[in-house]
N, C-alpha and C positions, 0 to 999 in steps of 0.2 A: 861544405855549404850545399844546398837547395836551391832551387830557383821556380820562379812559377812560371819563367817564360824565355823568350830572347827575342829581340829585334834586329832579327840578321845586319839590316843597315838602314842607319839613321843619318841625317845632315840636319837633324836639327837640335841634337841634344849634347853636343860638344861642339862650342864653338870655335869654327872653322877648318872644323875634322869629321872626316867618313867613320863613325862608329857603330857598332854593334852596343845595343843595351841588354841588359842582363836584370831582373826583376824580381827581388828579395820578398817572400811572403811575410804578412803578420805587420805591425805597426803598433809604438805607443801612445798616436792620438788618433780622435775620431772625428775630422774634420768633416762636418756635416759638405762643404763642398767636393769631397774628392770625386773625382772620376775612377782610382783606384779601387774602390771600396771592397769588390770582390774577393782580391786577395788580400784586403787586410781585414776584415772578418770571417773568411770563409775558404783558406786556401784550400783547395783543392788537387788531389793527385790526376794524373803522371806529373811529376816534379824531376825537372830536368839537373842530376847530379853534378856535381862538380868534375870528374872527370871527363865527362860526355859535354858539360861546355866549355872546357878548356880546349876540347875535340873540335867540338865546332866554330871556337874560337882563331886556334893553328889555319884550318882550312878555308878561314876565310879573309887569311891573314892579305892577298892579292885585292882585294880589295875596301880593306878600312884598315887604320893605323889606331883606332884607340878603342876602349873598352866604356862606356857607363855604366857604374852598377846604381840602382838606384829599387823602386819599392811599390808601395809598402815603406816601411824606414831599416836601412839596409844596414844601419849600427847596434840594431835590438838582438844580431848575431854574433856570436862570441866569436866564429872563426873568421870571421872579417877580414883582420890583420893579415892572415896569412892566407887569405885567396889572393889578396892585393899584392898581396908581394909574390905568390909565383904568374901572375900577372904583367907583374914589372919584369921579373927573371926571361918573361916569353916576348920582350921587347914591348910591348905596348904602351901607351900614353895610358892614363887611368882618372878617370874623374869620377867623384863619389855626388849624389844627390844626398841631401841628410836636410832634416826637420830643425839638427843643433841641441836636441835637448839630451845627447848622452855625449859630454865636451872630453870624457875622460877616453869614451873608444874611437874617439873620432883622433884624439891626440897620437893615441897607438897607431891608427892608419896614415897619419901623415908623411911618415918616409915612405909612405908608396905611392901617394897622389900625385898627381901633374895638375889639376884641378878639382875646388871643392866647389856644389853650390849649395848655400845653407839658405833656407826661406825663415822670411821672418814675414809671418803671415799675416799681423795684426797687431796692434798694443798688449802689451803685457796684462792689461786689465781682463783684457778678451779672451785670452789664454784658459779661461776656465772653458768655455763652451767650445773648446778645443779638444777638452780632457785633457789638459796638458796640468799636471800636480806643484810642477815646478818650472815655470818659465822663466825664472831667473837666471838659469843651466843658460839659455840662448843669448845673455848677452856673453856670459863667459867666454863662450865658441865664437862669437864675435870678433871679441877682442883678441884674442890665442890668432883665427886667421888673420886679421890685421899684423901683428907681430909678427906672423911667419916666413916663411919663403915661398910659399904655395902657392899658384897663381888661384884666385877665388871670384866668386859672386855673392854676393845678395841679391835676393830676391823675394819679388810678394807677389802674387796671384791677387789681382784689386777686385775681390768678392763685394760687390754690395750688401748691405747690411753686417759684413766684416772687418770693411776698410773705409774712410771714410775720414775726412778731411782731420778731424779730432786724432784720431788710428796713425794716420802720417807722421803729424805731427809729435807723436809720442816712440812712434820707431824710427823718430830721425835720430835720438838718443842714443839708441841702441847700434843703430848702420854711421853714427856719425865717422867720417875719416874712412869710410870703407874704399875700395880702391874700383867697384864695378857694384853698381844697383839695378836689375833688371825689375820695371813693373810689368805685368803681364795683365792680357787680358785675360776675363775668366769668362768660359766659355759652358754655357748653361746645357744641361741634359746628362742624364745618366750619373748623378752627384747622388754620395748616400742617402744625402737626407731629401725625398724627391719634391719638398716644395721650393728647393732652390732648380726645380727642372726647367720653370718657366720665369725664372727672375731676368729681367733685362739688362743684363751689361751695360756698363758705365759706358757714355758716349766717348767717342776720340779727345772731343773739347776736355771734360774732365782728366781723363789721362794724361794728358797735357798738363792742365793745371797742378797734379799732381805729383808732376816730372818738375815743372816748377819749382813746387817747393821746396822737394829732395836734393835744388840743384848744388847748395851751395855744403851738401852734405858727404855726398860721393866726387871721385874722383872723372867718372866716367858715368852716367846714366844712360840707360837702356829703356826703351819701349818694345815691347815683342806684344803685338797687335793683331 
Protein backbone atom coordinates (compact mmCIF):
# COMPACT_ATOMS: atom_id res chain seq x y z
CA UNK A 1 0.00 0.00 0.00
CA UNK A 2 0.57 3.92 -0.38
CA UNK A 3 -0.09 6.56 1.92
CA UNK A 4 -0.41 10.39 1.46
CA UNK A 5 0.73 10.93 4.94
CA UNK A 6 0.86 10.09 8.75
CA UNK A 7 -0.06 11.68 11.90
CA UNK A 8 2.72 10.74 14.12
CA UNK A 9 0.24 10.99 17.18
CA UNK A 10 -3.24 11.57 17.48
CA UNK A 11 -5.69 11.49 21.01
CA UNK A 12 -8.30 12.17 19.02
CA UNK A 13 -9.03 9.62 16.37
CA UNK A 14 -9.13 6.27 18.43
CA UNK A 15 -11.02 6.42 21.36
CA UNK A 16 -9.11 6.40 24.40
CA UNK A 17 -5.87 5.62 22.73
CA UNK A 18 -2.47 7.37 21.69
CA UNK A 19 -2.40 6.73 17.83
CA UNK A 20 -0.65 7.36 14.82
CA UNK A 21 -3.05 7.87 11.66
CA UNK A 22 -2.03 6.69 8.50
CA UNK A 23 -4.00 8.42 5.22
CA UNK A 24 -5.06 6.20 2.16
CA UNK A 25 -5.23 8.40 -1.14
CA UNK A 26 -8.15 8.41 -3.76
CA UNK A 27 -11.95 7.81 -2.66
CA UNK A 28 -15.31 6.64 -4.08
CA UNK A 29 -17.48 9.63 -3.16
CA UNK A 30 -17.35 13.26 -3.57
CA UNK A 31 -18.60 14.74 -0.57
CA UNK A 32 -18.93 18.32 -1.59
CA UNK A 33 -18.11 18.75 2.55
CA UNK A 34 -14.93 17.10 2.86
CA UNK A 35 -11.91 18.69 4.17
CA UNK A 36 -9.95 15.70 2.57
CA UNK A 37 -10.51 16.65 -0.86
CA UNK A 38 -6.78 17.01 -1.75
CA UNK A 39 -5.97 13.60 -1.66
CA UNK A 40 -8.94 12.37 -2.95
CA UNK A 41 -8.94 14.11 -6.12
CA UNK A 42 -5.46 15.01 -6.55
CA UNK A 43 -3.07 12.62 -4.66
CA UNK A 44 0.06 13.84 -4.99
CA UNK A 45 3.83 12.22 -4.66
CA UNK A 46 6.20 11.58 -2.20
CA UNK A 47 3.75 8.81 -1.08
CA UNK A 48 5.08 7.36 2.03
CA UNK A 49 5.43 3.30 1.24
CA UNK A 50 4.42 0.75 3.09
CA UNK A 51 7.68 -0.53 4.35
CA UNK A 52 8.87 3.08 5.57
CA UNK A 53 5.40 3.28 7.53
CA UNK A 54 5.65 0.29 9.12
CA UNK A 55 9.30 1.90 10.02
CA UNK A 56 7.85 4.52 11.45
CA UNK A 57 5.31 2.81 12.92
CA UNK A 58 7.94 0.08 15.13
CA UNK A 59 9.83 3.46 16.22
CA UNK A 60 7.12 4.96 17.57
CA UNK A 61 5.82 2.12 19.12
CA UNK A 62 7.17 3.97 22.98
CA UNK A 63 4.66 6.06 22.56
CA UNK A 64 1.10 5.20 20.88
CA UNK A 65 -0.39 1.72 21.08
CA UNK A 66 -2.64 1.76 17.99
CA UNK A 67 -2.61 2.50 14.34
CA UNK A 68 -5.79 4.57 12.31
CA UNK A 69 -5.85 3.94 8.83
CA UNK A 70 -8.27 6.01 7.39
CA UNK A 71 -8.51 8.58 3.86
CA UNK A 72 -9.60 9.27 1.41
CA UNK A 73 -11.69 5.82 1.64
CA UNK A 74 -9.06 3.43 2.71
CA UNK A 75 -11.32 0.11 1.29
CA UNK A 76 -11.00 1.21 -2.59
CA UNK A 77 -7.49 -0.58 -1.93
CA UNK A 78 -7.03 -4.15 -2.59
CA UNK A 79 -4.11 -4.68 -0.23
CA UNK A 80 -5.86 -3.54 2.71
CA UNK A 81 -6.38 -6.96 4.17
CA UNK A 82 -3.03 -7.53 4.58
CA UNK A 83 -1.44 -4.23 5.61
CA UNK A 84 -4.00 -4.93 8.65
CA UNK A 85 -2.89 -7.82 9.37
CA UNK A 86 0.96 -7.32 9.47
CA UNK A 87 -0.30 -4.58 11.58
CA UNK A 88 -1.91 -6.77 14.10
CA UNK A 89 1.27 -9.31 13.64
CA UNK A 90 3.48 -5.89 14.99
CA UNK A 91 1.14 -5.87 18.15
CA UNK A 92 -1.00 -2.96 17.66
CA UNK A 93 -4.76 -2.06 18.25
CA UNK A 94 -5.99 -1.23 14.57
CA UNK A 95 -9.10 0.84 13.82
CA UNK A 96 -10.18 1.37 10.18
CA UNK A 97 -12.29 4.74 9.18
CA UNK A 98 -14.55 3.63 6.09
CA UNK A 99 -17.55 5.44 4.10
CA UNK A 100 -19.28 1.50 4.30
CA UNK A 101 -20.00 1.47 0.77
CA UNK A 102 -17.63 -1.58 -0.26
CA UNK A 103 -19.26 -4.20 2.88
CA UNK A 104 -17.44 -7.04 0.86
CA UNK A 105 -13.61 -5.51 1.69
CA UNK A 106 -14.39 -4.24 4.79
CA UNK A 107 -15.75 -8.11 5.79
CA UNK A 108 -12.05 -9.30 4.59
CA UNK A 109 -10.57 -6.75 7.02
CA UNK A 110 -12.32 -7.65 9.96
CA UNK A 111 -10.17 -10.34 11.64
CA UNK A 112 -7.68 -7.57 11.88
CA UNK A 113 -9.73 -4.53 13.44
CA UNK A 114 -10.01 -3.82 17.03
CA UNK A 115 -12.33 -0.89 15.77
CA UNK A 116 -14.51 0.15 12.79
CA UNK A 117 -15.90 3.65 12.24
CA UNK A 118 -18.38 3.58 9.43
CA UNK A 119 -20.27 7.30 8.78
CA UNK A 120 -23.62 7.35 7.58
CA UNK A 121 -23.50 10.65 6.38
CA UNK A 122 -27.02 11.48 5.39
CA UNK A 123 -30.45 9.65 4.22
CA UNK A 124 -30.03 7.21 1.60
CA UNK A 125 -32.14 9.61 -0.76
CA UNK A 126 -29.20 12.13 -0.43
CA UNK A 127 -26.68 9.69 -1.36
CA UNK A 128 -26.77 10.86 -4.89
CA UNK A 129 -25.06 14.19 -4.31
CA UNK A 130 -22.64 12.24 -2.60
CA UNK A 131 -21.78 10.34 -5.91
CA UNK A 132 -22.35 7.41 -3.96
CA UNK A 133 -24.19 4.75 -7.06
CA UNK A 134 -25.15 2.46 -4.45
CA UNK A 135 -26.07 3.28 -0.91
CA UNK A 136 -27.86 0.46 -0.11
CA UNK A 137 -24.02 -1.24 0.29
CA UNK A 138 -24.17 1.05 3.69
CA UNK A 139 -26.85 -0.54 5.36
CA UNK A 140 -25.41 -3.97 4.68
CA UNK A 141 -22.12 -2.83 6.51
CA UNK A 142 -24.31 -1.80 9.14
CA UNK A 143 -25.83 -4.59 9.84
CA UNK A 144 -22.65 -7.18 9.27
CA UNK A 145 -20.97 -4.60 12.32
CA UNK A 146 -23.97 -4.93 14.39
CA UNK A 147 -23.65 -8.86 14.09
CA UNK A 148 -20.07 -8.93 14.70
CA UNK A 149 -17.52 -8.99 17.42
CA UNK A 150 -15.79 -5.78 16.51
CA UNK A 151 -15.98 -3.09 18.73
CA UNK A 152 -17.62 -0.15 16.16
CA UNK A 153 -19.07 3.51 15.62
CA UNK A 154 -21.47 5.16 13.68
CA UNK A 155 -21.26 8.27 12.76
CA UNK A 156 -22.43 11.44 10.86
CA UNK A 157 -20.82 14.82 10.37
CA UNK A 158 -24.31 17.14 10.90
CA UNK A 159 -23.47 19.15 7.58
CA UNK A 160 -26.36 21.63 7.18
CA UNK A 161 -28.05 21.54 4.09
CA UNK A 162 -26.97 17.60 4.34
CA UNK A 163 -28.52 16.46 7.50
CA UNK A 164 -31.48 17.72 8.77
CA UNK A 165 -34.20 16.69 10.91
CA UNK A 166 -36.00 14.70 7.83
CA UNK A 167 -32.11 13.01 7.14
CA UNK A 168 -32.11 11.75 11.09
CA UNK A 169 -34.97 10.44 10.85
CA UNK A 170 -34.38 8.35 7.93
CA UNK A 171 -30.81 7.00 9.13
CA UNK A 172 -32.22 6.02 12.34
CA UNK A 173 -33.41 3.08 10.07
CA UNK A 174 -30.31 2.19 8.91
CA UNK A 175 -28.03 2.98 12.64
CA UNK A 176 -31.04 1.36 14.46
CA UNK A 177 -29.73 -1.16 17.37
CA UNK A 178 -26.28 0.13 16.71
CA UNK A 179 -24.02 -0.10 19.79
CA UNK A 180 -22.13 3.79 19.64
CA UNK A 181 -23.55 6.80 17.45
CA UNK A 182 -21.27 9.76 17.23
CA UNK A 183 -22.85 13.15 15.87
CA UNK A 184 -20.16 15.54 14.99
CA UNK A 185 -19.98 18.94 14.46
CA UNK A 186 -19.10 20.11 10.93
CA UNK A 187 -16.72 22.55 10.91
CA UNK A 188 -16.77 24.97 7.76
CA UNK A 189 -13.61 25.98 5.55
CA UNK A 190 -11.51 24.41 3.25
CA UNK A 191 -14.48 21.71 2.04
CA UNK A 192 -14.36 20.76 -1.77
CA UNK A 193 -17.14 22.24 -2.66
CA UNK A 194 -16.11 26.05 -1.33
CA UNK A 195 -19.68 27.56 -0.86
CA UNK A 196 -19.98 25.26 1.97
CA UNK A 197 -16.71 27.52 3.25
CA UNK A 198 -18.95 30.02 4.96
CA UNK A 199 -22.07 27.79 5.86
CA UNK A 200 -22.76 28.26 9.64
CA UNK A 201 -22.86 25.20 11.77
CA UNK A 202 -25.74 23.86 13.33
CA UNK A 203 -26.05 25.52 16.99
CA UNK A 204 -25.24 23.25 20.27
CA UNK A 205 -29.43 23.44 20.87
CA UNK A 206 -29.92 21.72 17.62
CA UNK A 207 -27.26 19.06 18.10
CA UNK A 208 -28.98 18.23 20.98
CA UNK A 209 -32.19 18.03 19.56
CA UNK A 210 -30.75 15.83 17.38
CA UNK A 211 -29.02 13.48 19.85
CA UNK A 212 -32.49 13.52 21.04
CA UNK A 213 -33.92 11.80 18.66
CA UNK A 214 -31.24 9.11 17.86
CA UNK A 215 -31.61 8.36 21.56
CA UNK A 216 -33.79 5.60 21.57
CA UNK A 217 -31.78 4.25 18.53
CA UNK A 218 -28.31 3.63 19.65
CA UNK A 219 -26.98 2.12 22.59
CA UNK A 220 -24.65 4.72 23.59
CA UNK A 221 -24.74 8.44 21.82
CA UNK A 222 -22.00 10.63 21.38
CA UNK A 223 -21.54 14.43 20.65
CA UNK A 224 -18.11 15.39 19.45
CA UNK A 225 -18.53 19.27 19.46
Amino acid sequence: MKFCGIQKTSLLDYPNRVCSVLFTPGCNLRCPFCHNWRIVLDPKPPFLNEENALKILEERKKYIDSVVITGGEPTIHKELPKFLKRLKEKGFKVKLDTNGLDSKMLEACLPYLDYVAVDVKTSPQKYALLGAKEPAILAQTVEMLKMGKVEYEVRTTVVPGFVDAADIQAMCRIAKGATTWALQQFIPGDTLDSHLNSVKPYSLEILSEYAETIRDYAERIVLRT
